[in-house]
C-alpha positions in Angstrom: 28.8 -111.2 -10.3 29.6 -108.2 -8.1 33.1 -108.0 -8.9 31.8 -107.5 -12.9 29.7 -105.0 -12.1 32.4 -103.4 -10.1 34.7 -103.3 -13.0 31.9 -102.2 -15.9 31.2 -99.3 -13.4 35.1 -98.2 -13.2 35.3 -98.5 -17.1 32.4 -96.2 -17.6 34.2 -93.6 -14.9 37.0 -93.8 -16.5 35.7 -93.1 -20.3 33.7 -90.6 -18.8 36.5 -88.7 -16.7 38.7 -89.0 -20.4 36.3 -87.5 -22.5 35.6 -84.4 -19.8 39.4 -84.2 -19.8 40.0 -83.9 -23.7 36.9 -81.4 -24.2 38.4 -78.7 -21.0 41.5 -79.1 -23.1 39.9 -78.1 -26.2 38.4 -75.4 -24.6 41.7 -74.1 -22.7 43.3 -74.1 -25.9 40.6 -72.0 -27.9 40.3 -69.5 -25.1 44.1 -69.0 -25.1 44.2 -68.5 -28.8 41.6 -65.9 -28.4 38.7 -67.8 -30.2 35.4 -68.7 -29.2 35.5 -71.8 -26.6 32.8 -74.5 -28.3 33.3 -77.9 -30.4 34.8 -77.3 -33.8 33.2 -78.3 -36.7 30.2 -79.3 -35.0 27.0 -78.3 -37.6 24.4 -78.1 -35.5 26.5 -75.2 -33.1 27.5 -73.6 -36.2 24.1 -73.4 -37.8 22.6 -72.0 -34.5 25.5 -69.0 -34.9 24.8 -68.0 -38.0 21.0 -67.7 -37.5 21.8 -65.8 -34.2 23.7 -63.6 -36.1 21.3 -62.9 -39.0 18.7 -62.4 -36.6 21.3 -59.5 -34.8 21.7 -58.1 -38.3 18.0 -57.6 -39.4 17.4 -56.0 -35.7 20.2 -53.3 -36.5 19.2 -53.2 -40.1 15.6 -52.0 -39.2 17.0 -49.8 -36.7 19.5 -48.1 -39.2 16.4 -47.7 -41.2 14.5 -45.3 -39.0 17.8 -43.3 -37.4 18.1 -39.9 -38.1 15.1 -40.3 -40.5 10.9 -39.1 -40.2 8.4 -41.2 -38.5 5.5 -42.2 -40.2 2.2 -44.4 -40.1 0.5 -45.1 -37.2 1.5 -46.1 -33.5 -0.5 -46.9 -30.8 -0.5 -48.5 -26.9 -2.4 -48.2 -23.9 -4.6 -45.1 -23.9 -2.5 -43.7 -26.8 -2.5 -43.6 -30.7 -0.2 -41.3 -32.8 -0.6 -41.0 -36.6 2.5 -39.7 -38.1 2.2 -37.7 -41.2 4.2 -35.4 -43.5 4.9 -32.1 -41.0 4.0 -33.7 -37.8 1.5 -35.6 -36.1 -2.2 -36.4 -34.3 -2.3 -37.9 -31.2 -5.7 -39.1 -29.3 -5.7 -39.8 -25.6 -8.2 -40.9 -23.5 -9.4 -37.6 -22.5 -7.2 -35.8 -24.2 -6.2 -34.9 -28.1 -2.7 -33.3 -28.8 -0.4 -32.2 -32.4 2.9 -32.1 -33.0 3.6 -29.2 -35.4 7.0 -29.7 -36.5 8.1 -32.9 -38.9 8.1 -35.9 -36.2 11.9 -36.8 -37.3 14.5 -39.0 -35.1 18.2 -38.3 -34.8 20.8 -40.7 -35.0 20.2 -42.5 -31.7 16.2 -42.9 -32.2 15.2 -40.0 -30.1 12.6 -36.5 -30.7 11.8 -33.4 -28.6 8.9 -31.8 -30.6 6.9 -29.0 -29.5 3.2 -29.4 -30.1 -0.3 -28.7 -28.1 -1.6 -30.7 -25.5 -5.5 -30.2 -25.6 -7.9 -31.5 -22.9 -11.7 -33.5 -23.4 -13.2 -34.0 -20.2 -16.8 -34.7 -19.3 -16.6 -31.8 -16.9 -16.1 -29.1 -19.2 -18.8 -26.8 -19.6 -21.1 -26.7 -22.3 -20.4 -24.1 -25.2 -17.0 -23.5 -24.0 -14.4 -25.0 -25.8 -10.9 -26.1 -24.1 -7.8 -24.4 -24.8 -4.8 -26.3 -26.7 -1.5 -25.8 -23.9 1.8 -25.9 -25.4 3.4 -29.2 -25.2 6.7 -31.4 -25.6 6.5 -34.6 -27.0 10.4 -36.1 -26.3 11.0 -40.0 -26.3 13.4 -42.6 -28.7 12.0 -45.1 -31.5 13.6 -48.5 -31.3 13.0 -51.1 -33.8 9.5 -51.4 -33.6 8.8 -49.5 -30.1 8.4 -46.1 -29.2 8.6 -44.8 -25.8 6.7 -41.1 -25.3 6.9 -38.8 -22.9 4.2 -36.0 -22.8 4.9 -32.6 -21.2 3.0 -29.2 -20.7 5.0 -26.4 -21.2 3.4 -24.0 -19.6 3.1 -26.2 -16.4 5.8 -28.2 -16.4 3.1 -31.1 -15.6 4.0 -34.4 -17.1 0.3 -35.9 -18.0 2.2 -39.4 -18.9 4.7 -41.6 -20.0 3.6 -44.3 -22.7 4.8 -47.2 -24.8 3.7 -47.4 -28.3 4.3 -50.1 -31.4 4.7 -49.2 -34.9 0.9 -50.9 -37.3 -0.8 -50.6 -33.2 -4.0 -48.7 -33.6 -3.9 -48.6 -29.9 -6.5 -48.7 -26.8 -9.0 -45.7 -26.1 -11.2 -45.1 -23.6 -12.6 -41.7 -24.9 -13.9 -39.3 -22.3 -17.3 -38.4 -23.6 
């Protein structure tokens, strides 16, 4: 009975040692005619390429869309929302408010550098006096859905933040009042 067993087991080895040796030899000979190592011809491999590659497509296709092109709707993230219009945009902080004045457009790569106003709304402002706007640069790049903002005062050189925002996001306040 032991000598069977013996003999089943050395079989199996064997079947198993000659199919690891015909598949590295498929693979040698599609990376030496410069072609993607893998199983020919095999559907379900195939099928998983092709959606990998669609998926690749529509990501640069929305990309494409907005490069070199104006920024609209509404975008929002942590203690940010922007609302893109025709000639600029609004922004609300949590204590603050700002404006872009000049059309929010992208170039070819995704990114801005827009002067605006950077305008303060703190609790401890005094009564009757109203805040001043501060001259402001809003830079950062649009990608796909994202946008990444950088906020900073002119006039200071202060940076008062760095935030990430999504395209349809109304955002998260937390209005100083």
């Amino acid at each position: 009975m032991g000598d069977v067993m013996r003999v089943k087991r050395l079989f199996a080895v064997a079947a198993c040692l000659a199919l690891l040796a015909a598949a590295s030899a498929a693979w040698v000979e599609a990376a030496r005619a410069g072609g993607e190592p893998g199983f020919k011809g095999a559907p379900c491999a195939d099928a998983a390429q092709r959606r990998k590659k669609s998926r690749a497509w529509r990501r640069k296709k929305i990309v494409r869309e907005q490069e070199g092109g104006a920024v609209g709707g509404v975008w929002g993230g942590a203690h940010v929302r922007l609302s893109a219009r025709e000639g600029g945009a609004a922004l609300a902080f949590d204590c603050a408010r700002g404006e872009i004045t000049a059309p929010f457009k992208t170039d070819a790569e995704g990114r801005f550098d827009l002067p605006g106003t950077y305008t303060r709304e703190a609790v401890s402002i005094r009564i009757g006096k109203t805040p001043a706007a501060r001259p402001a640069r809003y830079s950062g790049r649009v990608e796909g859905q994202a946008m990444t903002l950088v906020v900073k005062l002119t006039d200071t050189d202060q940076s008062p933040g760095t935030y990430t925002l999504a395209r349809g996001s109304e955002g998260r306040l937390w209005k100083c009042r």
